[in-house]
C-alpha positions as CSV (number, residue, x, y, z in Angstrom):
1,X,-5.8,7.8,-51.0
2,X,-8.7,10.1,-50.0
3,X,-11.1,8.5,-47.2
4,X,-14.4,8.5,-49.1
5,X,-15.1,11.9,-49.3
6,X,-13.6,13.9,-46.8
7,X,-9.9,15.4,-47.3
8,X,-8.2,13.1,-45.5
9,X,-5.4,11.4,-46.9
10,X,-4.8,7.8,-45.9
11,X,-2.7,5.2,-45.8
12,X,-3.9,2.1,-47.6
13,X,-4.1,0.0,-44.3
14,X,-5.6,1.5,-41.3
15,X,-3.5,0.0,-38.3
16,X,-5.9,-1.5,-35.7
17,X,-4.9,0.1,-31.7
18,X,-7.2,-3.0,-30.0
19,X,-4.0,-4.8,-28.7
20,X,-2.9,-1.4,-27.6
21,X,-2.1,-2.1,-24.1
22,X,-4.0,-5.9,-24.0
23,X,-2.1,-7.9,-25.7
24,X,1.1,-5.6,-26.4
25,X,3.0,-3.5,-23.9
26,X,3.8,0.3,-24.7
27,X,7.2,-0.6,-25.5
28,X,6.0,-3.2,-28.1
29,X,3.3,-0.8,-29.4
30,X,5.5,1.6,-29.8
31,X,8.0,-0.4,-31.6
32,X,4.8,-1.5,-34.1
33,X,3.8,2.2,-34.2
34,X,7.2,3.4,-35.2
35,X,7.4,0.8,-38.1
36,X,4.0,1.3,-39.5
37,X,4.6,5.2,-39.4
38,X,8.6,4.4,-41.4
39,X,6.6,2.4,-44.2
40,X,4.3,5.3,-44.7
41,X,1.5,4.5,-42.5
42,X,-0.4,7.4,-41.0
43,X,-3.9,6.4,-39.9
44,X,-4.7,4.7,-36.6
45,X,-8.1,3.6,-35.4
46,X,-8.3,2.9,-31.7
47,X,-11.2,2.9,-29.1
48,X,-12.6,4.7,-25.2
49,X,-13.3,1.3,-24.8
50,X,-9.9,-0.6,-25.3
51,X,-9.2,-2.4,-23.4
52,X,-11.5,-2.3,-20.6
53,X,-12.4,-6.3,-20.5
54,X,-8.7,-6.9,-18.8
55,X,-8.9,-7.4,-14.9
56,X,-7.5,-4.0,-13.6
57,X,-8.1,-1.8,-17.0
58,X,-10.8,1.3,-16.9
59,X,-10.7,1.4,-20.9
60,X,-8.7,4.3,-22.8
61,X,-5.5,2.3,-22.6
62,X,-4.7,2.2,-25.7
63,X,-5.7,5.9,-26.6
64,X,-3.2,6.5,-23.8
65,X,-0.6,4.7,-25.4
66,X,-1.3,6.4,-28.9
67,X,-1.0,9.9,-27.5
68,X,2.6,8.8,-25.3
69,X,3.8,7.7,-28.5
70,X,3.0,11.0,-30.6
71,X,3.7,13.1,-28.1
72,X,7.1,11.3,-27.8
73,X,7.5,11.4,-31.8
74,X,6.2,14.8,-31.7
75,X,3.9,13.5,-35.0
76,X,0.9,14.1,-34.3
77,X,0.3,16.4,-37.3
78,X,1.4,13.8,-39.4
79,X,-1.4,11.2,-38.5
80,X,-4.7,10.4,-39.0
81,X,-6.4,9.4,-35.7
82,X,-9.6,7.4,-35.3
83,X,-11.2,6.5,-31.9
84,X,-15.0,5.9,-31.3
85,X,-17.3,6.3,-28.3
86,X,-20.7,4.5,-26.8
87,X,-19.6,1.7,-25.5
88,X,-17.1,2.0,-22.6
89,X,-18.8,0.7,-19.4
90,X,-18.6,4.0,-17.9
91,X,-19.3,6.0,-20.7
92,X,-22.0,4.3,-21.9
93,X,-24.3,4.9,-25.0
94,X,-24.8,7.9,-27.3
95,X,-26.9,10.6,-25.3
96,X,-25.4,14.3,-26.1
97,X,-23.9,14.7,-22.3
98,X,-22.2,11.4,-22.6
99,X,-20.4,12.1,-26.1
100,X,-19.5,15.1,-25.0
101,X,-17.8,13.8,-21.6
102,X,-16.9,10.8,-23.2
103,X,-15.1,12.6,-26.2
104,X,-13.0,15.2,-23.9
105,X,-11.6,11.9,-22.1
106,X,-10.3,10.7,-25.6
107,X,-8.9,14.1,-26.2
108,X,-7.0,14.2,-22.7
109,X,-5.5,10.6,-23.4
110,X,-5.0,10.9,-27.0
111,X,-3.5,14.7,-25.8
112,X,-4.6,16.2,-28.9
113,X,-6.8,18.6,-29.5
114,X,-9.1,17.2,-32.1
115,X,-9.7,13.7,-33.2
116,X,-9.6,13.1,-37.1
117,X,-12.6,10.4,-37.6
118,X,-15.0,10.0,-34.8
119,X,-17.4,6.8,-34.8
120,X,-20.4,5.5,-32.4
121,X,-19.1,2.5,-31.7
122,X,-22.4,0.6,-31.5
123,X,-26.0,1.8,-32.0
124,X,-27.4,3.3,-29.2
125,X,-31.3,2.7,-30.1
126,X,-32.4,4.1,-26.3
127,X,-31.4,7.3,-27.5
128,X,-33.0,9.2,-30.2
129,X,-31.1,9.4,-33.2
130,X,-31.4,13.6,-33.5
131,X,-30.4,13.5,-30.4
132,X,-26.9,11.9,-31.4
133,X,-26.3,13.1,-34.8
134,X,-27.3,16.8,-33.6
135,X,-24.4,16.3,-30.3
136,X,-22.0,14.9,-33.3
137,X,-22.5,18.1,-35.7
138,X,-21.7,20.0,-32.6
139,X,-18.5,18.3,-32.3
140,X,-17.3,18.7,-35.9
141,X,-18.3,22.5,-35.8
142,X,-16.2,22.9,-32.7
143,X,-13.1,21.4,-34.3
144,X,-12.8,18.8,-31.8
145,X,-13.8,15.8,-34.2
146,X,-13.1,16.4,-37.8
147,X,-15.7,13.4,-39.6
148,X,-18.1,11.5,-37.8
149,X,-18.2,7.5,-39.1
150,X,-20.6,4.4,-37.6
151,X,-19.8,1.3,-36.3
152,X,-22.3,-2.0,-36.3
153,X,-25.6,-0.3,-37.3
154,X,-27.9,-2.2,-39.2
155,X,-28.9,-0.6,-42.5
156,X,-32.4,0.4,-41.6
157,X,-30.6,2.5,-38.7
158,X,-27.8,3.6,-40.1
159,X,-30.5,5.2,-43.1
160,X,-32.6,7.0,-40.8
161,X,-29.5,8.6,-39.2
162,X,-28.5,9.7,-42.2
163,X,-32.1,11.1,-43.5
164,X,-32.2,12.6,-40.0
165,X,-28.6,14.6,-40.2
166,X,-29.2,15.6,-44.0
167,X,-32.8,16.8,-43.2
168,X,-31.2,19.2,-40.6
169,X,-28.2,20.1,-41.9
170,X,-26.2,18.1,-39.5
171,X,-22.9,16.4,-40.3
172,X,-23.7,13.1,-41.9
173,X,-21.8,9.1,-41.0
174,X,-18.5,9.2,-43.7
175,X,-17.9,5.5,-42.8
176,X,-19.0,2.7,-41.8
177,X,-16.9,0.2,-39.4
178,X,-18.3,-3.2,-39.5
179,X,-17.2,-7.3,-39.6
180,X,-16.4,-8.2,-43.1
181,X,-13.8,-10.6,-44.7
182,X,-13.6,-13.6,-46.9
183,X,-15.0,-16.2,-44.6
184,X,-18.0,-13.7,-43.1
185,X,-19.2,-11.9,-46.2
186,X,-23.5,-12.7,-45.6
187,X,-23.9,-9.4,-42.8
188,X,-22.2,-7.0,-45.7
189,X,-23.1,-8.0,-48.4
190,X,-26.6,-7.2,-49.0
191,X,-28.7,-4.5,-47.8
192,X,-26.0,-2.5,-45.4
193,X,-23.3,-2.6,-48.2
194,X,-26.7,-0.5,-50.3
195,X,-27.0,1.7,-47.6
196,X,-23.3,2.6,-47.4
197,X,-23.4,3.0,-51.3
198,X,-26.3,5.3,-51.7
199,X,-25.0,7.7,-49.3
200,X,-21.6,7.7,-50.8
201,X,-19.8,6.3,-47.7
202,X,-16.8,4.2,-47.7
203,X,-16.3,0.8,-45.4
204,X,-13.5,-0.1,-42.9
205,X,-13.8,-3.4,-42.4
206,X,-12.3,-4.6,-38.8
207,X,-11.8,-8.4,-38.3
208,X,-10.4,-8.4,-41.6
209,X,-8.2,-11.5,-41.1
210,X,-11.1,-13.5,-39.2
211,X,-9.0,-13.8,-35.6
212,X,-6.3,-14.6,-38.0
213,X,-8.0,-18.0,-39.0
214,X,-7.0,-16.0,-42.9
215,X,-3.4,-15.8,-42.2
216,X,-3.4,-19.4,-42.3
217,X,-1.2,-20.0,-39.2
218,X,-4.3,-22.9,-38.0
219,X,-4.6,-25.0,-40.4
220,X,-2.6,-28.7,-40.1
221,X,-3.3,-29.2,-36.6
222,X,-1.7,-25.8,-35.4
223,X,-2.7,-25.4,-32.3
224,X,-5.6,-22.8,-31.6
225,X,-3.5,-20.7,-29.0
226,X,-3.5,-17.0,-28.1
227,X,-6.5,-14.1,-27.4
228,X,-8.3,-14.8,-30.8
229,X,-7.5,-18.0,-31.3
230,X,-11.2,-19.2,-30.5
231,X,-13.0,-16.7,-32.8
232,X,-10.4,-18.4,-35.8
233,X,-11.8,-22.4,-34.5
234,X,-15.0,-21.5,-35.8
235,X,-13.7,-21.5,-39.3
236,X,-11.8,-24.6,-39.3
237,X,-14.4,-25.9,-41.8
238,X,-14.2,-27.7,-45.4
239,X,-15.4,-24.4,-46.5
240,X,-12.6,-22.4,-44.6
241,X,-9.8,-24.8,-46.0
242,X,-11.4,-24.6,-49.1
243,X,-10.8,-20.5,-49.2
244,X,-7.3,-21.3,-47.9
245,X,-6.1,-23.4,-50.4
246,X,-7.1,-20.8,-53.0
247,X,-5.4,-18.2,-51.1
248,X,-2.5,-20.0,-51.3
249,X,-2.5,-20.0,-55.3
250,X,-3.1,-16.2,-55.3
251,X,-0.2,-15.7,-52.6
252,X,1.9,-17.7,-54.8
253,X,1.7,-15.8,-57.9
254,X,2.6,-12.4,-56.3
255,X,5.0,-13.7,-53.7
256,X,3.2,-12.6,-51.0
257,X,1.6,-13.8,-47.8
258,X,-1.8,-15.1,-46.9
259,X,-2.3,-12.2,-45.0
260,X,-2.0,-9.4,-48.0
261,X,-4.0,-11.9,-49.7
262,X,-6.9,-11.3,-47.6
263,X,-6.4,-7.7,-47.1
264,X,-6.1,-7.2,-50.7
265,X,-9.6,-8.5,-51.4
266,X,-11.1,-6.8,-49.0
267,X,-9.5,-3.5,-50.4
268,X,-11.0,-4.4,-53.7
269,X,-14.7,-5.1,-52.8
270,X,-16.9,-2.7,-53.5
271,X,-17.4,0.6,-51.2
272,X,-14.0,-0.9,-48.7
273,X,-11.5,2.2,-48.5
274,X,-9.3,0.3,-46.4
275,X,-9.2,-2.5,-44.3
276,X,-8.2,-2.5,-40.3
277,X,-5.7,-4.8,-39.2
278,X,-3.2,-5.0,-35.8
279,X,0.1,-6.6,-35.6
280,X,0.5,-7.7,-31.8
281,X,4.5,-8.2,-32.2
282,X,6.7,-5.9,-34.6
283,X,6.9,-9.0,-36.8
284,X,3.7,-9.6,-37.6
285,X,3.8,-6.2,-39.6
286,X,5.6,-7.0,-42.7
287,X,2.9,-9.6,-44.0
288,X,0.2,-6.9,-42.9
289,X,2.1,-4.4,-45.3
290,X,2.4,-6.5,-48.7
291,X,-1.0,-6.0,-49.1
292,X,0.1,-1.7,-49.8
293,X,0.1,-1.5,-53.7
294,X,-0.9,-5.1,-54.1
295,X,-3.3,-5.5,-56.8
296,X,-5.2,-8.5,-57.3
297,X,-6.5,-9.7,-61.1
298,X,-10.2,-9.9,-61.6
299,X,-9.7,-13.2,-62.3
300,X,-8.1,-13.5,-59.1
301,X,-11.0,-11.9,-57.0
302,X,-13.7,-13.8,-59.0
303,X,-11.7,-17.2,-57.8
304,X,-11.9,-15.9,-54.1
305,X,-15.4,-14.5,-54.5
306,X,-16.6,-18.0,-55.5
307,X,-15.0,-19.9,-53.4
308,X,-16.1,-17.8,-50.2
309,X,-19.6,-17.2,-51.1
């Protein structure tokens, strides 16, 4: 499927690279790499700034365990690589010098010599947006970074930056990275979702599976263990079980798990291209990739819809 529309080619889940190096080893990365890329999979979306919060990590980790592994593959023509800059602690924001700098680094530990989708990771409103969207145009006419993209601007931002690029010609935001699923819909839906319409972008949502509250592995007293495990608590709610339990009729009718489900919603909303998801451990990547070629009835979304909203 295209991405929006630029001439990339992707795979109908984009494969988070946050655990990259926090919660997975190279070895086990490379394991989940190797058996995203054998069922098709070709676009990765990764970080400067993973995983920098980890006592004795600089950030970049998982970039440099992205480019070992296509380097060691040899594949790197055959992938679609996403990584996004502004917010590594010593790389910070989105002033012309520091996207420059901060983008070589990515290129050194990616070892690549371009990167296919390039995002802000977060708005940087102490710099002026011409300045940023005038250092980003550079970067796509250099070849370095193929398609600039956005992550967490508000709408109001997010359509100036785009005025401001179109006024002058610049390279203009393709996408839009932001937190969107079936329990936390309010944030999206609305005036941002507009903005991303009316300037013909596509969504990537990340936190797609809310911490993994949507795979349904904490409900019934499961205990709330593991890195995320607090962010999936907070939707231990009447509602939350509520949207479970009508998961579970969905999953049952296509023989699939909670977690395509979920991902197969999302893919259907309007403006998503595809939604990011990681698989910590090889064998969380199976329930990740029923949701390729799953198709959801409109009766079937309109159950979800209601029961989430």
């Amino acid at each position: 499927m295209k991405l929006g529309t630029t001439d990339l080619n992707v795979f109908e889940l984009c494969l988070g690279g946050n655990v990259f190096g926090w919660t997975a080893d190279q070895d086990t990365s490379f394991q989940v790499l190797d058996d995203y890329a054998a069922a098709g999979g070709n676009f990765i979306d990764t970080s400067d700034a993973y995983s920098h919060w980890i006592e004795g990590h600089q950030g970049g980790e998982s970039e440099v365990i992205l480019g070992n592994w296509m380097q060691s593959r040899g594949n790197r023509a055959s992938m679609i690589i996403a990584t996004k800059v502004g917010i590594l602690p010593s790389r910070p924001g989105l002033s012309a010098a520091n996207i420059n700098l901060a983008v070589d680094e990515c290129l050194t530990r990616l070892q690549t010599d371009r990167i296919d989708v390039l995002y802000a990771h977060r708005d940087d409103e102490q710099t002026p947006l011409e300045e940023t969207m005038t250092a980003f145009d550079a970067l796509v006419r250099s070849g370095k970074v193929g398609h600039i993209a956005a992550s967490n601007y508000s709408a109001e931002r997010l359509q100036a930056a785009q005025d401001i690029a179109r006024s002058a010609g610049l390279a203009t935001f393709v996408a839009l990275q932001h937190h969107y699923n079936l329990v936390h819909r309010t944030d999206y839906e609305g005036p941002l979702r507009d903005v991303v319409a009316a300037n013909n972008m596509v969504s990537l949502p990340y936190y797609s599976l809310a911490s993994g509250f949507l795979t349904g592995k904490y409900r019934d007293g499961a205990p709330l263990e593991g890195a995320r495990a607090k962010g999936a608590g907070q939707y231990m709610t009447d509602r939350g079980l509520a949207i479970l339990a009508a998961m579970d009729d969905v999953a049952a009718e296509h023989e699939v798990s909670l977690t395509a489900v979920a991902l197969a919603w999302l893919a259907a909303q309007p403006t998503v291209a595809t939604p990011l998801a990681s698989a910590r451990i090889p064998a969380q990547l199976p329930d990740l990739l029923q949701m390729v070629g799953l198709e959801l009835t409109a009766e079937q979304i309109a159950t979800l819809s209601a029961v989430s909203s």
